[in-house]
N, C-alpha and C positions, 0 to 999 in steps of 0.2 A: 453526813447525809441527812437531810432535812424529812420531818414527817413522810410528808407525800408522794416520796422517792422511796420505793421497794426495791430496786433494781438499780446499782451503782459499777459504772464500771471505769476505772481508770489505768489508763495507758497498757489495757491486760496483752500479752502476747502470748502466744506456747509455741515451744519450738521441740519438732521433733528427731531424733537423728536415722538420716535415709542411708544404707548400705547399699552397695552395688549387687552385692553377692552377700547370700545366707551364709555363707564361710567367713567371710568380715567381720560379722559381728563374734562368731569363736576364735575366730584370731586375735580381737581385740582384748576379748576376755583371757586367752590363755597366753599373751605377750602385749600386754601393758608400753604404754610409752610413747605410741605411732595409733596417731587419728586415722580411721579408717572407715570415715563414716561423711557424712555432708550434712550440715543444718537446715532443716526444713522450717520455715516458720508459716503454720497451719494460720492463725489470726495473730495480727499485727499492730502495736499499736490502736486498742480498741477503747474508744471515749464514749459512754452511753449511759442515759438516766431516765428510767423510765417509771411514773408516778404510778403512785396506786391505783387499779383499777382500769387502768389502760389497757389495749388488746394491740400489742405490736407486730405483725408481719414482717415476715424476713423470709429475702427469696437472693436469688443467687446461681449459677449454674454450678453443674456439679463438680464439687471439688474446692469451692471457692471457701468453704471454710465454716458453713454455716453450724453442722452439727457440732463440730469444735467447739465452737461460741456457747452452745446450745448447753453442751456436757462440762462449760467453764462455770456458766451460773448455775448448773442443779448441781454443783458440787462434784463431779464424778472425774473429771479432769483438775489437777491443780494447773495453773498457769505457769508460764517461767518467770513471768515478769508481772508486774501489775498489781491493782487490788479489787478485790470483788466483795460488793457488799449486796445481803439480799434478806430483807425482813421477811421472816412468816416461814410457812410451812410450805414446803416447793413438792410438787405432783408432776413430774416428767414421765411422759412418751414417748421416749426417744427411739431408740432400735426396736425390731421386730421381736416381742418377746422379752428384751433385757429385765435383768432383776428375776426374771425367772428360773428354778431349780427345774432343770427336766424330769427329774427323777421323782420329784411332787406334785402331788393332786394339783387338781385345780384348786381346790377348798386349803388344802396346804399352801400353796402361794399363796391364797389370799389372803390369809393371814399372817404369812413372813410379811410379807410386804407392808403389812398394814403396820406392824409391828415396827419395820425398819423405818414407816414414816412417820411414827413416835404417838400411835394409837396406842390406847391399851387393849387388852384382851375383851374386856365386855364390850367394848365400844364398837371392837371388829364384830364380834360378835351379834351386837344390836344393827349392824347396816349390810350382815351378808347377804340377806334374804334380798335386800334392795339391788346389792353387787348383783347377786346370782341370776337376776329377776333382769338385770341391765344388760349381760350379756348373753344369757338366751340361749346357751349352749346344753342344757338337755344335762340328761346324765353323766354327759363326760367332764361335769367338775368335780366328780370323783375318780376320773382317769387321769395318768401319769400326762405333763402336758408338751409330753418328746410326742404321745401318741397324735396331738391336734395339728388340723391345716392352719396355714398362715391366716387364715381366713379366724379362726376360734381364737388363734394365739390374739391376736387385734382386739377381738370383745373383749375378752376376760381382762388383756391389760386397760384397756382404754375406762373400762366398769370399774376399775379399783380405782385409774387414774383421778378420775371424776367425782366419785362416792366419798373421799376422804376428809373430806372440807378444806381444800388445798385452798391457801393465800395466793399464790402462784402455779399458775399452769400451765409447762411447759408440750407443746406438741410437735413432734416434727417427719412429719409426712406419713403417719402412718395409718391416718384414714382413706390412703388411695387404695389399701387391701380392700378394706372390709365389703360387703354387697350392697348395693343402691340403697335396700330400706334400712340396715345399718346407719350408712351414711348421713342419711337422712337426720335418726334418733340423737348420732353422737354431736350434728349442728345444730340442733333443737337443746340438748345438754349445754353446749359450750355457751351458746347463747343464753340459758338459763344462770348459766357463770358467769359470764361475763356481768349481765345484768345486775347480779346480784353483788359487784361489787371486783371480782378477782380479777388478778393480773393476769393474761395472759401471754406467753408470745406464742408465735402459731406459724412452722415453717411449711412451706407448702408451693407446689408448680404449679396449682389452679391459680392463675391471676381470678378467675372470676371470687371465687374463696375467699379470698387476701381480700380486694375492694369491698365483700360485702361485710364480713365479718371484721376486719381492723380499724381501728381510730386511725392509726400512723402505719408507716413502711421502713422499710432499709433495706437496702441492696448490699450484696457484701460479694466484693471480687478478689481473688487472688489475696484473701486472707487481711483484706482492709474494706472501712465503710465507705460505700460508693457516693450512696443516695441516701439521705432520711428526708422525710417528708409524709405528703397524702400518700394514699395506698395507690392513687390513681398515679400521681405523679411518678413515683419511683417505679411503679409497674410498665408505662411506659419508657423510662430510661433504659430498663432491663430490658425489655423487648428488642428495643434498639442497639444495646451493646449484643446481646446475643444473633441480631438477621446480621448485622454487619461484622460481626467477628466471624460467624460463620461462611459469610459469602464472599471475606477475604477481602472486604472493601477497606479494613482497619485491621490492626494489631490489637491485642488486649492495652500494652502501653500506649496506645494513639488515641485507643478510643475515649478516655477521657476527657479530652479535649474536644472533640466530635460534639460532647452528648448540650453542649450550651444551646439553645433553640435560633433553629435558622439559619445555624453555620455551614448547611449541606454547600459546597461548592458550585455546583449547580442551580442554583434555587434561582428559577425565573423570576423579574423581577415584578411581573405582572402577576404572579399568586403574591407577593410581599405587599403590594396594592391593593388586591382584594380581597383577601383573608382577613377576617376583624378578629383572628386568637392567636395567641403563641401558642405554634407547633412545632411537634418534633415528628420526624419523616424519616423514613428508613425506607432500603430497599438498593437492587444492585444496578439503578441509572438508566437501565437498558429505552425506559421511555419516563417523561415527567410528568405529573399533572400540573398545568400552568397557570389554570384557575378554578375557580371554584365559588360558584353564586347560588343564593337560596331565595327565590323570589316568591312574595305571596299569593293569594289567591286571582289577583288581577295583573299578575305575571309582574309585577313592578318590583323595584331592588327597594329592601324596607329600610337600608340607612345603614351606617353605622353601626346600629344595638338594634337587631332583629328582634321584633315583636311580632306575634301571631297571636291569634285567636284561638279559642279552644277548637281541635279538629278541622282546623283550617286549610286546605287544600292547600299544597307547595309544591314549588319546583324547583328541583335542586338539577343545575348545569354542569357537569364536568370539562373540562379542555384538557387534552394530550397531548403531545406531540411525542415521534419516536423516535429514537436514535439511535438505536440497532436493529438487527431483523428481529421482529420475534413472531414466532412460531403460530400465537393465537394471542388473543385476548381474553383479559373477563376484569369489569370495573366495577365498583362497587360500593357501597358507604352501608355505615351504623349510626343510628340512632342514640348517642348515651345520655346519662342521666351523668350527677355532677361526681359520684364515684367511680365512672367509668362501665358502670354495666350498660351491657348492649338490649337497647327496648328495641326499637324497631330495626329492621335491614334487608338488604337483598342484592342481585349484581344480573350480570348481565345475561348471562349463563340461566339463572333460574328464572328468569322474566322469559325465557325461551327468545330471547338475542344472542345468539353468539355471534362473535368478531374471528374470522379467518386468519390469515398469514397477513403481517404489517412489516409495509419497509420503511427505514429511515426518512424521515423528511414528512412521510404523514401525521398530518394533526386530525383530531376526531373528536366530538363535540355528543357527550351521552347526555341524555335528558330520563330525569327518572320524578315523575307524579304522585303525589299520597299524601293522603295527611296527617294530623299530629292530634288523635286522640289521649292526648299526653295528660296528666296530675300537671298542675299549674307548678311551673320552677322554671328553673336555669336547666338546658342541656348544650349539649356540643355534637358533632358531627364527626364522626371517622370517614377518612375517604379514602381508596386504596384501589392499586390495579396490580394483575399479575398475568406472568404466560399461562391461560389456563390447559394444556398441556402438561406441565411442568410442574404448578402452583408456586413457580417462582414468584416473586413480590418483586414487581418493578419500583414501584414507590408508593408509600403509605405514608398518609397524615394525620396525624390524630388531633382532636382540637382544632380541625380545619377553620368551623365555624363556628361559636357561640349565640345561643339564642331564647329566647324566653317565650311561652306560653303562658296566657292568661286565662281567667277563672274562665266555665261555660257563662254564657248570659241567661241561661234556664235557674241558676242560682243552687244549679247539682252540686255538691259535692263529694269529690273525686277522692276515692279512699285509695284504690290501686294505682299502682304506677302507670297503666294503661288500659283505659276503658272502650271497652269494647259494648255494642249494642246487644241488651239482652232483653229477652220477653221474660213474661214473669207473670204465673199464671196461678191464682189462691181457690183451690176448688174448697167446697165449706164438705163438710164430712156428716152426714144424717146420721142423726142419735134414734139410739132404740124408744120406741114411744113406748109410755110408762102405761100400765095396764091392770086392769083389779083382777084381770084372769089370773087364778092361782098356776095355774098348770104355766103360766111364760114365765115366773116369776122363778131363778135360780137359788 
């Protein structure tokens, strides 16, 4: 394993053994000889290497394997197969609680703990104030922590997690407990990690999360790696293996082959014509969208490689056409930026448009106006309809259209992601006039 590689995984698998019946396993124990069990193998052939100071996401739907993987590299699980190599001091978050004695303080775990991740006594010592200070739980860090909600159990591990000087930091979902302004502190923390250098990986079902805070992604299904890539990339594969797994359009075994860009079998061939990005589309067919144009301020198609002007007026065209009844409508697009966060959007529904009952054979042409007070970059376009009834997803596009914004010509420069017109008003503040009268003088 070379320097810059903290995180080595080769060919790791764990295999668990699944009983039918809780008596299978004491029959096995008390008559030896006859297999009474099935090989489950949790992660499979797993190849992964990830450099120092990188921040990796990993997402997955449940079951797929990821905490496995999770509990392979902080050591807690041994693998059946494979080898794992991992430089430095590892700080995992994994279960709700784990590593915790119920029966101990707060102030008592925090020093087992600190202990078992090969702190010394003064060292714990010298950072509890800061722990204690991070998690914010009041005087119950000296209460038993069987008596805390899930809600305190989360601070107090996540404050140790954090405070240690961990090389590696493992997290895996367990900031969806904590309370908004929690949440907040613990992404301002990570992001103080990350900055400063540590490895992260960071499991979690906020795609928003995953694209802001990760370098890279992975997708991990049925106990093998799907996706590696952008955070944006892999997020939308996942998306797509999960609407179409779920709406029975594919099998988990099919959908691999699915997930290549463009292969929907229906793909008109007039969006393949006007589309200027690779996209991936999901959704369960019922109606398509067949094109999609984004024209400037003087309603004109800009080419090829869309350029706009700062806060440029645009208009974006949708085409439909249906192919089953559906119930209602609502169409709608996002605004992204090149990690996939959603700036601008809206649909049909909230523009106070709604679309009624639609039969097969009708095509429908939405037209939606605004502009692109955008930070000068690269963004792309989501586009997407569903029964709004239902909130089925008849088909969605990501990546539909790629396009770039240029500087203001005022020579502003644009700190936020999206600028918004602000007044701004500097009242001056009158000072005490200075006086030989003793009696004003304090």
């Amino acid at each position: 394993m070379t320097e810059d590689i903290v995180i080595s995984l080769k060919n790791v698998s764990k295999c668990f053994k699944r009983y039918a019946r809780p008596v299978d396993r004491l029959k096995e124990l008390l008559l030896p000889g006859k297999s009474r069990f099935d090989d489950f193998w949790a992660v499979r052939d797993i190849n992964l290497e990830i450099p120092k100071g990188k921040t990796l996401g990993i997402v997955g739907r449940n079951g797929s394997g990821k905490s496995t993987l999770l509990q392979i590299i902080a050591g807690t699980l041994t693998p059946t197969t494979g080898e794992v190599q991992v430089k430095g001091r590892v700080s995992a978050l994994l279960e709700l609680g784990s590593g915790f004695n119920p029966e101990f303080t707060g102030r008592q775990n925090v020093f087992f703990n600190g202990r078992l991740l090969g702190l010394s006594q003064r060292e714990i010592e010298d950072k509890f104030d800061e722990i204690a200070g991070f998690a914010d739980i009041g005087d119950f860090i000296e209460q038993p922590v069987k008596t805390y909600s899930s809600g305190m159990f989360v601070r107090l591990a996540f404050a140790v997690a954090v405070n240690v000087d961990p090389e590696v930091l493992i997290v895996d979902e367990a900031l969806a407990v904590g309370d908004i302004v929690f949440q907040h502190r613990c992404i301002r923390r990570m992001r103080a990690l990350m900055d400063s250098g540590v490895t992260t990986l960071f499991v979690s079902h906020d795609s928003g999360a995953i694209k802001t805070l990760c370098n890279s992604a992975v997708m991990i299904d049925r106990g093998q790696i799907y996706a590696i890539g952008s955070p944006n990339d892999v997020i939308i594969k996942y998306m797509k293996l999960v609407t179409e797994t779920e709406l029975g359009i594919t099998s988990p075994e099919e959908v691999q082959e699915n997930l290549e860009v463009n292969e929907v079998p229906t793909l008109p061939k007039k969006l393949q014509q006007s589309v200027r990005a690779k996209q991936v589309r999901r959704g369960n067919r019922k109606a398509l969208i067949e094109s999609v144009k984004l024209l400037n301020h003087l309603g004109e198609d800009p080419g090829e490689i869309p350029i706009f002007g700062f806060n440029e007026q645009v208009t974006l065209l949708v085409e439909l056409r249906v192919y089953e009844p559906l119930q209602g409508c609502i169409v709608g697009f996002f605004v992204c930026d090149k990690n996939g966060n959603e700036l601008i959007g809206s649909n049909t529904i909230e523009e106070n448009f709604p679309i009624e009952k639609l039969d097969p054979g009708t095509q429908l042409e939405i037209e939606f106006k605004f502009n692109l007070p955008l930070r000068p970059g690269s963004y792309s376009f989501t586009v997407a309809g569903a029964e709004n009834y239902t909130a089925i997803t008849f088909d969605w596009i990501d990546n539909a259209i790629v396009f770039q914004v240029l500087p203001p010509d005022t020579g502003k420069r644009i700190h936020a992601l999206v600028d918004t017109p602000i007044s701004v008003k500097v009242c001056q503040q009158l000072s005490m006039l200075t006086t030989k009268d003793e009696s004003l003088i304090v």
